[in-house]
mmCIF file of the N, C-alpha and C atoms, coordinates in Angstrom:
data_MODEL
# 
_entry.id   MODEL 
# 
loop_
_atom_site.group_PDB 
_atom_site.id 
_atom_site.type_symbol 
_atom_site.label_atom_id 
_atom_site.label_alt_id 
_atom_site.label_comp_id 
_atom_site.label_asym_id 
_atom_site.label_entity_id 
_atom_site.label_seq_id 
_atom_site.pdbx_PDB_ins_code 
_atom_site.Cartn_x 
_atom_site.Cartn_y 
_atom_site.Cartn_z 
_atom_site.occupancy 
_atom_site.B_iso_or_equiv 
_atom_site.pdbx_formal_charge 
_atom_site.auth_seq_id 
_atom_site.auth_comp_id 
_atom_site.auth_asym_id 
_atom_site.auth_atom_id 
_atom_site.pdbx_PDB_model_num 
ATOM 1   N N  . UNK A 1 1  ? 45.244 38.106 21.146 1.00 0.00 ? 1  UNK A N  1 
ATOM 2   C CA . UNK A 1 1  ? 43.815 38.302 21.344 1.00 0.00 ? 1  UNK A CA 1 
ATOM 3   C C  . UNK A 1 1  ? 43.094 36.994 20.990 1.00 0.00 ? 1  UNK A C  1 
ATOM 4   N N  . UNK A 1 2  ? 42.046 36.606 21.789 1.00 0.00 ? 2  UNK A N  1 
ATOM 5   C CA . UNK A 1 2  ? 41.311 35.073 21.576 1.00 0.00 ? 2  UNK A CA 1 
ATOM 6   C C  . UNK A 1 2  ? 40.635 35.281 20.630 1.00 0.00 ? 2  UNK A C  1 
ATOM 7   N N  . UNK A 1 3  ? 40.213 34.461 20.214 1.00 0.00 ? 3  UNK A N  1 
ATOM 8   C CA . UNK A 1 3  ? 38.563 34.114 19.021 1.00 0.00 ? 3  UNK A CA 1 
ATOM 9   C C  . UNK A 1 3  ? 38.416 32.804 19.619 1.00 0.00 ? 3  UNK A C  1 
ATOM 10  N N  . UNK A 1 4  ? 36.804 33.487 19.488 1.00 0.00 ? 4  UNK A N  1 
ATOM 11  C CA . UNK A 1 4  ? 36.061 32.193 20.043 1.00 0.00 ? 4  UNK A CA 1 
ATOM 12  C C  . UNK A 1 4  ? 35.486 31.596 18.901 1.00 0.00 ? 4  UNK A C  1 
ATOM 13  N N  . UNK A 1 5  ? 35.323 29.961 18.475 1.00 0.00 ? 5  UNK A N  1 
ATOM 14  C CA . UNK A 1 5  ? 34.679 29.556 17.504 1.00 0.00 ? 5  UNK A CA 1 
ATOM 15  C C  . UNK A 1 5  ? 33.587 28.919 17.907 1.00 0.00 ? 5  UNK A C  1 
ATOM 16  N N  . UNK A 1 6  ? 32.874 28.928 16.808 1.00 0.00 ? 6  UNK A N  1 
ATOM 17  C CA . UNK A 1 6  ? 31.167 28.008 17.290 1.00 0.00 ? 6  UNK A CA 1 
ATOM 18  C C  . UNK A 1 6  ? 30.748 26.656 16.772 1.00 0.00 ? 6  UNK A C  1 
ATOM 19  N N  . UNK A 1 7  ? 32.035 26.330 15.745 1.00 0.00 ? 7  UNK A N  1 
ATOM 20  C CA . UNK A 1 7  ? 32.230 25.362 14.582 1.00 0.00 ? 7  UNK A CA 1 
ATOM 21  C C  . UNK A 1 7  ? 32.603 24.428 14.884 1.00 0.00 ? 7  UNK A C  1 
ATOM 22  N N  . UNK A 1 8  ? 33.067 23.219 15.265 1.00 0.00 ? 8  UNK A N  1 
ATOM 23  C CA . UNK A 1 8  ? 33.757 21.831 15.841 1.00 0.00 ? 8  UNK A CA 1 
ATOM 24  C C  . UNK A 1 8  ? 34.856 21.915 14.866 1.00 0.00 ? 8  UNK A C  1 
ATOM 25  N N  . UNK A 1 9  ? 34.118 21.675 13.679 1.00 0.00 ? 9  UNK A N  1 
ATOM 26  C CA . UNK A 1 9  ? 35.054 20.976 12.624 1.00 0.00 ? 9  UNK A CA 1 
ATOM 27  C C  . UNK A 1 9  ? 36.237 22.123 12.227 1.00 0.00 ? 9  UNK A C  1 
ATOM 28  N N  . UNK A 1 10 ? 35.747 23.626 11.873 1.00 0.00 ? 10 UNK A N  1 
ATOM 29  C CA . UNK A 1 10 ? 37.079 24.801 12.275 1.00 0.00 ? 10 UNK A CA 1 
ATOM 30  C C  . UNK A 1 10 ? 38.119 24.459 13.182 1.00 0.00 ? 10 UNK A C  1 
ATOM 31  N N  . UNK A 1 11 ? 37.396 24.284 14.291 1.00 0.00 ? 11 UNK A N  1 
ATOM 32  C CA . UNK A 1 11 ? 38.373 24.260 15.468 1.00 0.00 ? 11 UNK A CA 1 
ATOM 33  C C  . UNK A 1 11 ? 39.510 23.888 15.404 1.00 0.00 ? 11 UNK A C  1 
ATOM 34  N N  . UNK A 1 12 ? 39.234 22.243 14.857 1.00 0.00 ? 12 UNK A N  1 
ATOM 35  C CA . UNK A 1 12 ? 39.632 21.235 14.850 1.00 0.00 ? 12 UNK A CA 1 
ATOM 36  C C  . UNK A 1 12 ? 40.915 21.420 13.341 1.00 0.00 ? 12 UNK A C  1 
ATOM 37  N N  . UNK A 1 13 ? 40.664 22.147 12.473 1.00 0.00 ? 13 UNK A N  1 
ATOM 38  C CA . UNK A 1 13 ? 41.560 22.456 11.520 1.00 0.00 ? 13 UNK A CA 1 
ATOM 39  C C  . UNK A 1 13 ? 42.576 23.812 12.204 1.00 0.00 ? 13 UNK A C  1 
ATOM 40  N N  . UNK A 1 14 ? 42.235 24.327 12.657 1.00 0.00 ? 14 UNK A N  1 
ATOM 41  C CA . UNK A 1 14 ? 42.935 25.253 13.299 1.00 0.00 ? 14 UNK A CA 1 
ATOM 42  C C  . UNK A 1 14 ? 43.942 24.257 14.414 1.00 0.00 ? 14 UNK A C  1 
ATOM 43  N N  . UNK A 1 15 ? 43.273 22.983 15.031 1.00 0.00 ? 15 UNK A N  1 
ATOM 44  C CA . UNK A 1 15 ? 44.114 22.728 16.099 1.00 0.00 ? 15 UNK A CA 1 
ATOM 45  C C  . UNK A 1 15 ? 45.106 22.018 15.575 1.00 0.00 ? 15 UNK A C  1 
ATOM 46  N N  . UNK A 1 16 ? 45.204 21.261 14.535 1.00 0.00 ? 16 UNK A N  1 
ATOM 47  C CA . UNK A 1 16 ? 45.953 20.512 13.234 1.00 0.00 ? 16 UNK A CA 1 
ATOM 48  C C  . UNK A 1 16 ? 47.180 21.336 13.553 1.00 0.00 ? 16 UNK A C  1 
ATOM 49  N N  . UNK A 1 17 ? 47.358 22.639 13.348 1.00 0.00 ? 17 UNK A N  1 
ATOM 50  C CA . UNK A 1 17 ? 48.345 23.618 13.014 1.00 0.00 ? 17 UNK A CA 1 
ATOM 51  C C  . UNK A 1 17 ? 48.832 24.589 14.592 1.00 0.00 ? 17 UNK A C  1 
ATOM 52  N N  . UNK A 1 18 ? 47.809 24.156 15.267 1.00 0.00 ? 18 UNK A N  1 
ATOM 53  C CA . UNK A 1 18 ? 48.718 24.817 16.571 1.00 0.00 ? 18 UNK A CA 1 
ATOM 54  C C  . UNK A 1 18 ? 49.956 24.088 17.565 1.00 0.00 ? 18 UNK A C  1 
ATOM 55  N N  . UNK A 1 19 ? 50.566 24.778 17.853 1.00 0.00 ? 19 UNK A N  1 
ATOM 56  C CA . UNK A 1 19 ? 52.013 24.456 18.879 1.00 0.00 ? 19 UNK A CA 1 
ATOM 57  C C  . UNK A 1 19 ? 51.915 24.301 19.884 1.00 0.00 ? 19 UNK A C  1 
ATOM 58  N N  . UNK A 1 20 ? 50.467 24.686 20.410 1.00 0.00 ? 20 UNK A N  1 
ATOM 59  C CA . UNK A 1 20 ? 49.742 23.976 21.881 1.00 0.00 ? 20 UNK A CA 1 
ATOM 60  C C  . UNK A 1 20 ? 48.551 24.199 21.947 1.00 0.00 ? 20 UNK A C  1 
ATOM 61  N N  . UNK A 1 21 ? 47.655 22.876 22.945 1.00 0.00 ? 21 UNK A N  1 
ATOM 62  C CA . UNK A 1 21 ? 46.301 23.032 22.556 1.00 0.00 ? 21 UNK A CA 1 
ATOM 63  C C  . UNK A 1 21 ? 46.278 22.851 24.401 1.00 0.00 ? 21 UNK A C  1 
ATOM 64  N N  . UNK A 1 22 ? 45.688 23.518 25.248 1.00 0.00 ? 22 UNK A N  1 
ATOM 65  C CA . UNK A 1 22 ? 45.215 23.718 26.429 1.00 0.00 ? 22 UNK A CA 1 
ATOM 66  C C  . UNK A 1 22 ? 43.604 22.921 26.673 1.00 0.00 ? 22 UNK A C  1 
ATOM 67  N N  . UNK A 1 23 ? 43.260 22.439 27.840 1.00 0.00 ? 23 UNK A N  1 
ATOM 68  C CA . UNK A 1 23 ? 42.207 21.738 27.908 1.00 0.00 ? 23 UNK A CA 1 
ATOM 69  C C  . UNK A 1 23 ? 41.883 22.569 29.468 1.00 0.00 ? 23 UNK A C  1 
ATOM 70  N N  . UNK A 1 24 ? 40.695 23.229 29.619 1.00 0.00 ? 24 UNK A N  1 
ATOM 71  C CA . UNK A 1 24 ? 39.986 23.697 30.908 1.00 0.00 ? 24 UNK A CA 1 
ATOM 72  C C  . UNK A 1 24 ? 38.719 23.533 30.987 1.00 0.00 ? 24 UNK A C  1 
ATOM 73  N N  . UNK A 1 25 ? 38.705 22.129 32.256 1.00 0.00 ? 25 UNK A N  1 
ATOM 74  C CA . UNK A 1 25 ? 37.479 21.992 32.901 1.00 0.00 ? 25 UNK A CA 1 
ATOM 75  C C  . UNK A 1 25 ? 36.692 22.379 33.136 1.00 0.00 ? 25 UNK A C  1 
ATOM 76  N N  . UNK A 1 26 ? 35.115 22.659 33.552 1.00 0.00 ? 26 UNK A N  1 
ATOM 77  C CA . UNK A 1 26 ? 34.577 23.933 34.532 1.00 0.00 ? 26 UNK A CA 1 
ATOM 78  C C  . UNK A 1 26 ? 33.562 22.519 34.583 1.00 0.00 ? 26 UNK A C  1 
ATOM 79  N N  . UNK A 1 27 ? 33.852 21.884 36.130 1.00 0.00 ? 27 UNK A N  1 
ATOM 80  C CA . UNK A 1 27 ? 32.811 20.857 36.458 1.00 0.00 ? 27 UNK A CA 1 
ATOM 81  C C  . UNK A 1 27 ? 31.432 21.230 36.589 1.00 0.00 ? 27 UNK A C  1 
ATOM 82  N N  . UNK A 1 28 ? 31.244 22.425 36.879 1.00 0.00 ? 28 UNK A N  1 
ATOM 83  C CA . UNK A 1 28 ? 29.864 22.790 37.784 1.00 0.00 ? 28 UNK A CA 1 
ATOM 84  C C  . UNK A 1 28 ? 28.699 23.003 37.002 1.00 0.00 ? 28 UNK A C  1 
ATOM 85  N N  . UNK A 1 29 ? 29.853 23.607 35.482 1.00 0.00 ? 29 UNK A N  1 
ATOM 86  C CA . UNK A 1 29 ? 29.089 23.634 33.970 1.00 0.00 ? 29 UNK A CA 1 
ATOM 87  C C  . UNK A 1 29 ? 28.746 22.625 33.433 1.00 0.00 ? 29 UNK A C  1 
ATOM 88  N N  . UNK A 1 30 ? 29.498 21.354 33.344 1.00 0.00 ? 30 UNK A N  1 
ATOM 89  C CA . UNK A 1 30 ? 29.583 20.344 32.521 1.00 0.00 ? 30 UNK A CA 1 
ATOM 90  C C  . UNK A 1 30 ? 30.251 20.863 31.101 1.00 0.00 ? 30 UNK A C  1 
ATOM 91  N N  . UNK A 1 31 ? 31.208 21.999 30.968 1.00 0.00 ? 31 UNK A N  1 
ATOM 92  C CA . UNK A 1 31 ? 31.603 22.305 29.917 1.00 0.00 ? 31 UNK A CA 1 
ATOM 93  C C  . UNK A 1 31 ? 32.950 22.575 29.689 1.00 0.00 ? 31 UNK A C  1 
ATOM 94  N N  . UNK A 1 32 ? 33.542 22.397 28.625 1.00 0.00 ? 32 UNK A N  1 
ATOM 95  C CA . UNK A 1 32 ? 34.771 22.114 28.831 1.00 0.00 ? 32 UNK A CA 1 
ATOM 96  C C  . UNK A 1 32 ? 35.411 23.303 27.314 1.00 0.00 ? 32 UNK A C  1 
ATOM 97  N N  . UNK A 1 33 ? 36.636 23.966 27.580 1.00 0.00 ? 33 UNK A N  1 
ATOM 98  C CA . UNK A 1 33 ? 36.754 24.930 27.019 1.00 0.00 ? 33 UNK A CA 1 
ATOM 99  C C  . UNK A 1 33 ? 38.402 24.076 26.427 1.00 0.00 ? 33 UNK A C  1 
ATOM 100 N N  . UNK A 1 34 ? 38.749 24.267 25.113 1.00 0.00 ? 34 UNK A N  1 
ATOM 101 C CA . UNK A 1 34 ? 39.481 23.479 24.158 1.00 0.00 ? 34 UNK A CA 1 
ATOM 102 C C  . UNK A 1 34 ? 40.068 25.079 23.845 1.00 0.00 ? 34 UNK A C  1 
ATOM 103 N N  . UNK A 1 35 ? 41.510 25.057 23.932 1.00 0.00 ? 35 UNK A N  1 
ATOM 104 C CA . UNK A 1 35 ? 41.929 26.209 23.334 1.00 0.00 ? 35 UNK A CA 1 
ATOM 105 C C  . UNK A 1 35 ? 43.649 26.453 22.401 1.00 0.00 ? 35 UNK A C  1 
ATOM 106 N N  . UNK A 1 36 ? 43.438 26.381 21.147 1.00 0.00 ? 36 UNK A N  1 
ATOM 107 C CA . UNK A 1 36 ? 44.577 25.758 20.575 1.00 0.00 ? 36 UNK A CA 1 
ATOM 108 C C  . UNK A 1 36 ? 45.354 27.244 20.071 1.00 0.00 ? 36 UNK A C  1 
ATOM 109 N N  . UNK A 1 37 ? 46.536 27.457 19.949 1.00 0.00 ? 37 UNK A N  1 
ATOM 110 C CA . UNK A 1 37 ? 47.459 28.402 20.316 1.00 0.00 ? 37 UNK A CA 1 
ATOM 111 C C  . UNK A 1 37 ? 48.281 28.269 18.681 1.00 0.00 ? 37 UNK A C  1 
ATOM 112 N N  . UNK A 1 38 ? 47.815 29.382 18.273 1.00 0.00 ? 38 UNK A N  1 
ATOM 113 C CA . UNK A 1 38 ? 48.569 29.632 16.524 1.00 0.00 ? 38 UNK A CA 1 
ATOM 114 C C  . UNK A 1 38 ? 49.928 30.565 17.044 1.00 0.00 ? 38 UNK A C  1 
ATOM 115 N N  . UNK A 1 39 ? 50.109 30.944 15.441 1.00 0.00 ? 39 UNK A N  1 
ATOM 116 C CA . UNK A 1 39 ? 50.914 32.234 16.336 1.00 0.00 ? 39 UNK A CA 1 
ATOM 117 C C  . UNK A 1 39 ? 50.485 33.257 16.417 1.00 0.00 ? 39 UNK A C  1 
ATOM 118 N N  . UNK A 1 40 ? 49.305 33.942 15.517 1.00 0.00 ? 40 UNK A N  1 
ATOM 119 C CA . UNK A 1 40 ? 48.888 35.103 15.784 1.00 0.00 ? 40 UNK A CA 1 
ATOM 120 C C  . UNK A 1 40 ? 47.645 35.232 17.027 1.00 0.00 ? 40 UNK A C  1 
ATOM 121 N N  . UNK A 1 41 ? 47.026 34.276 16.864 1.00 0.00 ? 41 UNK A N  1 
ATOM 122 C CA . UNK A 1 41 ? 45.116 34.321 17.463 1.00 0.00 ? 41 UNK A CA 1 
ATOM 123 C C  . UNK A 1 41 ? 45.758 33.180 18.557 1.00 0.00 ? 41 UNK A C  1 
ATOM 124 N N  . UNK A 1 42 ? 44.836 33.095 19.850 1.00 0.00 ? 42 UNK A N  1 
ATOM 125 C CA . UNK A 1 42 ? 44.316 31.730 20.263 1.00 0.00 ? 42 UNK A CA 1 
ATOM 126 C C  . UNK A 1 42 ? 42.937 31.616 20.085 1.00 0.00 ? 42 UNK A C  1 
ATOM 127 N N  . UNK A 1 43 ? 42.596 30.527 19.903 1.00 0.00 ? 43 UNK A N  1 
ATOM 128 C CA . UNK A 1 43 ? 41.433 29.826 19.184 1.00 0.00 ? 43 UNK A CA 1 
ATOM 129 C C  . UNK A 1 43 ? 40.946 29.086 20.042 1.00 0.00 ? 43 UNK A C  1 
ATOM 130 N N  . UNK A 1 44 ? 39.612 29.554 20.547 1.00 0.00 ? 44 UNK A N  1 
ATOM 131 C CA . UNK A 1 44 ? 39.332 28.601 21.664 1.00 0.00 ? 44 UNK A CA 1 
ATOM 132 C C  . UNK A 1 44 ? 37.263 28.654 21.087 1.00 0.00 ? 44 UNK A C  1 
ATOM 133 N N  . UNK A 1 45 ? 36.922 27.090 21.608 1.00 0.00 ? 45 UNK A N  1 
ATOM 134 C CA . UNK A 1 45 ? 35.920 27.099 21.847 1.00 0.00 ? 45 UNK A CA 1 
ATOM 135 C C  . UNK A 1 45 ? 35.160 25.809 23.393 1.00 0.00 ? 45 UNK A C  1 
ATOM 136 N N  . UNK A 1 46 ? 34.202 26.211 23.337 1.00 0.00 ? 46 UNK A N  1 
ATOM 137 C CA . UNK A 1 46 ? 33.320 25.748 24.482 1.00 0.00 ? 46 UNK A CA 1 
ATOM 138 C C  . UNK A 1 46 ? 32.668 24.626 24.229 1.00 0.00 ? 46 UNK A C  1 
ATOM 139 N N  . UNK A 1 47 ? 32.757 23.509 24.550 1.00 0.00 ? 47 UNK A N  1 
ATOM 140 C CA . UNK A 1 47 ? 31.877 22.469 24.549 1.00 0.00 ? 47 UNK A CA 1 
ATOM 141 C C  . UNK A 1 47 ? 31.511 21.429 25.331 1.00 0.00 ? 47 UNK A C  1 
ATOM 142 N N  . UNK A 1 48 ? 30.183 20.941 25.077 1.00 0.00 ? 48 UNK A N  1 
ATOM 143 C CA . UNK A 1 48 ? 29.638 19.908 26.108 1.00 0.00 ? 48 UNK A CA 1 
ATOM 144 C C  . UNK A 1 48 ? 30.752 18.499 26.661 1.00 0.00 ? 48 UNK A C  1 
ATOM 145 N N  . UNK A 1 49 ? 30.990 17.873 27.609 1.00 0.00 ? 49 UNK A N  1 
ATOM 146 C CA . UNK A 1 49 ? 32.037 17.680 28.125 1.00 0.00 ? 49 UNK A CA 1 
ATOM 147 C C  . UNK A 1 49 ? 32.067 15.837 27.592 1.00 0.00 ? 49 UNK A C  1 
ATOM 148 N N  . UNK A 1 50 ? 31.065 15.344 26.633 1.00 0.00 ? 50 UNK A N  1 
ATOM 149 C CA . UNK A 1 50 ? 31.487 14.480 25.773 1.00 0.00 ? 50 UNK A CA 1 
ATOM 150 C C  . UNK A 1 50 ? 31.676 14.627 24.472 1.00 0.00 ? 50 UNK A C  1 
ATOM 151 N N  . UNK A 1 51 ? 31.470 15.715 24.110 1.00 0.00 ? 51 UNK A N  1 
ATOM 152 C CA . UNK A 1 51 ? 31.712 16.275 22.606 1.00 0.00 ? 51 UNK A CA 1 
ATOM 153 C C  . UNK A 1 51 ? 33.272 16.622 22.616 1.00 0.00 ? 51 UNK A C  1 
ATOM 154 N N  . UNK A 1 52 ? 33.811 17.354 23.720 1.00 0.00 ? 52 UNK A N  1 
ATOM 155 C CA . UNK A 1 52 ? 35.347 17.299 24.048 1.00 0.00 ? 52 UNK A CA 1 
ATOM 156 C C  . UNK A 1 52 ? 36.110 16.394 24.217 1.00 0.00 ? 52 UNK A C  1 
ATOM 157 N N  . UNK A 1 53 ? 35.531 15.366 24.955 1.00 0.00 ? 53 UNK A N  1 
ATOM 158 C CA . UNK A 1 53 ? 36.422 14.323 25.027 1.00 0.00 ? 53 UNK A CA 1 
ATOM 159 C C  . UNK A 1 53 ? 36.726 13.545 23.560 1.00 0.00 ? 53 UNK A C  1 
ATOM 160 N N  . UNK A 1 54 ? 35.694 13.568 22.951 1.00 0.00 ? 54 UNK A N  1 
ATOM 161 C CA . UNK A 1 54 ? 35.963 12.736 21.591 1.00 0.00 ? 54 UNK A CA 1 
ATOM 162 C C  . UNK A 1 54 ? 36.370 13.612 20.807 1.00 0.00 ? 54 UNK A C  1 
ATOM 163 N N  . UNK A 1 55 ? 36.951 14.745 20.481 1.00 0.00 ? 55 UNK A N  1 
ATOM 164 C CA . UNK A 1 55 ? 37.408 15.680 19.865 1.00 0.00 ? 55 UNK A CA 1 
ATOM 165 C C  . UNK A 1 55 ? 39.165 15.545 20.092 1.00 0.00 ? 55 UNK A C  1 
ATOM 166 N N  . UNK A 1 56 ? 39.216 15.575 21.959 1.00 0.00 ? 56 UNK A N  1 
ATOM 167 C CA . UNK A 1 56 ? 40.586 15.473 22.451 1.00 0.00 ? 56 UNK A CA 1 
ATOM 168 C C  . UNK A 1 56 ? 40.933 13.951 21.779 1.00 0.00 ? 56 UNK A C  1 
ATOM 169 N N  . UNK A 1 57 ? 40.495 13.217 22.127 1.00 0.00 ? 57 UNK A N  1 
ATOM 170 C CA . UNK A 1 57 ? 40.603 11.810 21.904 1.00 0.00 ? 57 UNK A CA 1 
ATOM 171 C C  . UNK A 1 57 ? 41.391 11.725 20.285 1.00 0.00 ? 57 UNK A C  1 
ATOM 172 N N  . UNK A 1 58 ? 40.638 12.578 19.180 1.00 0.00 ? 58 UNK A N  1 
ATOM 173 C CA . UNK A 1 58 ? 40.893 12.387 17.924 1.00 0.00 ? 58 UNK A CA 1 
ATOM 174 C C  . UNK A 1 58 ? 41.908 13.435 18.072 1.00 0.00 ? 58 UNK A C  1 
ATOM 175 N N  . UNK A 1 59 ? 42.803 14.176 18.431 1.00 0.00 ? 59 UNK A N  1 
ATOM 176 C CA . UNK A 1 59 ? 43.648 15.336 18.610 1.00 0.00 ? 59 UNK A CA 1 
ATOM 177 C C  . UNK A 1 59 ? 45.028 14.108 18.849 1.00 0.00 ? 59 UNK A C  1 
ATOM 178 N N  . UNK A 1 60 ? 44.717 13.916 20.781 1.00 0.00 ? 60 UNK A N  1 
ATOM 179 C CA . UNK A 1 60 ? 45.815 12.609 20.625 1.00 0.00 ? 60 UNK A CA 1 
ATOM 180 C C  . UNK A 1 60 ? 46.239 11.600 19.606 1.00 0.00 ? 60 UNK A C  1 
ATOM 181 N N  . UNK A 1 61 ? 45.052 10.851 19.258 1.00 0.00 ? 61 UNK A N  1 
ATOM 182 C CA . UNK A 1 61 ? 45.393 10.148 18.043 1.00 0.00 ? 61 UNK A CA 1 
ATOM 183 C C  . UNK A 1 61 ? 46.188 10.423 16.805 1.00 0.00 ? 61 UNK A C  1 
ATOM 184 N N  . UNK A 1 62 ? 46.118 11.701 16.571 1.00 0.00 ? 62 UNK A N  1 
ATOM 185 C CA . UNK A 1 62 ? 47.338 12.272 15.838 1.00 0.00 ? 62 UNK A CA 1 
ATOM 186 C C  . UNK A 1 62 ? 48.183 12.807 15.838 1.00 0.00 ? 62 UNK A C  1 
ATOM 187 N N  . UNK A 1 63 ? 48.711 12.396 17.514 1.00 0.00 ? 63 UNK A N  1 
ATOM 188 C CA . UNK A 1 63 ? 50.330 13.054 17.915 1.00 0.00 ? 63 UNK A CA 1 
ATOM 189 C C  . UNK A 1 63 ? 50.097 14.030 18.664 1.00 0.00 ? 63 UNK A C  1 
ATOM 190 N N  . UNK A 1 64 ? 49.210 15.189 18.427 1.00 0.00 ? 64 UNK A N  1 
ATOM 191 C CA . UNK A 1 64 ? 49.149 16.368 19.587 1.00 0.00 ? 64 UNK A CA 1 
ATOM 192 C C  . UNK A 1 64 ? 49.529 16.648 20.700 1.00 0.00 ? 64 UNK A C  1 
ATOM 193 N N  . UNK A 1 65 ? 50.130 17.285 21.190 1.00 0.00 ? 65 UNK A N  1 
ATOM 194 C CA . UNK A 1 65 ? 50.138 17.280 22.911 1.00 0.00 ? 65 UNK A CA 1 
ATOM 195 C C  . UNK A 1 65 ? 49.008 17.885 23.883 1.00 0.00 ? 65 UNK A C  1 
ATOM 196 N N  . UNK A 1 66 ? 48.460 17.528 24.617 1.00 0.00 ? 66 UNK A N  1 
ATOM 197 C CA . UNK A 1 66 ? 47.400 18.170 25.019 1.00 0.00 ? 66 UNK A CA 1 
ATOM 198 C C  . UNK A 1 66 ? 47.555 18.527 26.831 1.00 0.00 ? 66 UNK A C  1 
ATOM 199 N N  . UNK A 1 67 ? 47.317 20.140 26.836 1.00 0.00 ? 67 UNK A N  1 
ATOM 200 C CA . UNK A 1 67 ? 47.493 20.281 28.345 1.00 0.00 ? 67 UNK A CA 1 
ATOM 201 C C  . UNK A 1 67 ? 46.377 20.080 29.116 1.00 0.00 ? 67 UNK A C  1 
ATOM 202 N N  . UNK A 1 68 ? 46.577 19.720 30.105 1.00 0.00 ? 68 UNK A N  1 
ATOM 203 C CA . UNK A 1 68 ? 45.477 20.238 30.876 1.00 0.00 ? 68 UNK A CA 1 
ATOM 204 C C  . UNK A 1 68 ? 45.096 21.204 32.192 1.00 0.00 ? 68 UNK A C  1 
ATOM 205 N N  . UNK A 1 69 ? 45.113 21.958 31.873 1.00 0.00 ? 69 UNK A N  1 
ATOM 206 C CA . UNK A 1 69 ? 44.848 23.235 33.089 1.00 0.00 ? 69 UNK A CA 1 
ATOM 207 C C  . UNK A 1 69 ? 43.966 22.991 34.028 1.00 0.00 ? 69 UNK A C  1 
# 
């Protein structure tokens, strides 16, 4: 079952600890949906599509793998 977060900085501790983090576009929005995969929850939130990139950006930087759907 998902949870959605509203927090950046949560997210972002939650994504520390997930085994995959998914990346989905939605051009038409300008918004971009970040969704990192624990073992119980997936953890996903919504954000403006340069607030994501520098989020992904700091994810790579520490090894992550990042998909993109």
């Amino acid at each position: 079952m998902p949870r959605e977060l509203f927090i950046l900085d949560l997210w972002l501790r939650y994504a520390e600890k997930a085994s995959e983090i998914r990346v989905k576009r939605y051009e038409e929005r300008d918004i971009v949906k970040l969704k990192a995969r624990l073992g119980k929850y997936l953890y996903t939130i919504r954000l403006p599509t340069d607030m994501a990139n520098q989020a992904i950006e700091e994810l790579k930087s520490k090894g992550k793998g990042i998909v993109e759907v």
